[in-house]
C-alpha positions in Angstrom: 98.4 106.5 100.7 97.3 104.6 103.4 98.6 106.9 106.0 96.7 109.7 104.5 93.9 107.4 104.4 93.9 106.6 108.3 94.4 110.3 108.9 91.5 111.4 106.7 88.8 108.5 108.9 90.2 110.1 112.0 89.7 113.7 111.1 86.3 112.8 109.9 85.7 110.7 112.9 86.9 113.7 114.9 84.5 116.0 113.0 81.3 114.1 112.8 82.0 113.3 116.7 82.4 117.2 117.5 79.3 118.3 115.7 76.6 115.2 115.9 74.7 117.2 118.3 74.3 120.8 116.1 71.1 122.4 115.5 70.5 122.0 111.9 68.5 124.9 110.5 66.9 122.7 107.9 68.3 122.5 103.9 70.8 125.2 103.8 72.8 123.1 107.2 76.3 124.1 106.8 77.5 121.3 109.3 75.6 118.6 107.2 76.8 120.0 104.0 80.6 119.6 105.4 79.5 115.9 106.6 78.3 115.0 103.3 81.6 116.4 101.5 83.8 114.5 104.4 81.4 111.0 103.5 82.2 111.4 99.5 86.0 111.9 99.9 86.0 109.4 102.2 84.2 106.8 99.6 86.2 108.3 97.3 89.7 107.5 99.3 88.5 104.3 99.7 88.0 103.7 96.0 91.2 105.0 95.2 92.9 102.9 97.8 91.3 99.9 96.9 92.1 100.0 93.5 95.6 101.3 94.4 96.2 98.1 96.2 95.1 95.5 93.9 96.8 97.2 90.8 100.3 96.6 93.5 99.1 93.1 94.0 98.9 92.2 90.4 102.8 94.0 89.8 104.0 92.0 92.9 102.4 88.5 91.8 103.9 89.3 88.0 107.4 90.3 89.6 107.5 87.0 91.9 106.5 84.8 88.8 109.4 86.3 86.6 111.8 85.9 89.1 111.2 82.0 90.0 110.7 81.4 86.1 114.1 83.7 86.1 116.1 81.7 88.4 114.5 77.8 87.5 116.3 77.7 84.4 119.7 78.5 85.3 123.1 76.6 85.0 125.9 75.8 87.0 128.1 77.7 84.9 125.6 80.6 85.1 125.5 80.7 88.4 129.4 80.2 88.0 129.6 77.4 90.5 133.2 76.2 90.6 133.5 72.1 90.8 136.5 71.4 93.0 137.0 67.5 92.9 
């Protein structure tokens, strides 16, 4: 998801930096309606990512805390540690 994320800012980077000198013929502007659309899925990507990430976070810290609680109540004879004396 991110790579799709870092492609989409580039294409719209790419875009915006081709046509940032157009003549806009007023409300109907094609150009600026396609910049408008590229701005919205952009915010829209961002959200998604964002929330994408943190919702990973949260599984990760829940994971890590099960697996130290997992593995700090364990016995020798679980771990079946042979005692040579």
């Amino acid at each position: 998801m991110a790579a799709a994320f870092s492609v989409l800012i580039i294409c719209f980077a790419v875009f915006e930096a081709a046509n940032s000198h157009h003549d806009c013929s007023g409300e109907g502007c094609a150009v600026c309606a396609a910049m408008e659309v590229c701005e919205q899925l952009l915010s829209a990507g961002a959200a998604a990512l964002a929330s994408t990430s943190a919702a990973l976070t949260v599984i990760a810290c829940i994971a890590t805390v099960k697996a130290v609680k997992a593995d700090k109540h364990r016995t020798l004879f679980q771990m079946k540690v042979m005692l040579l004396n």
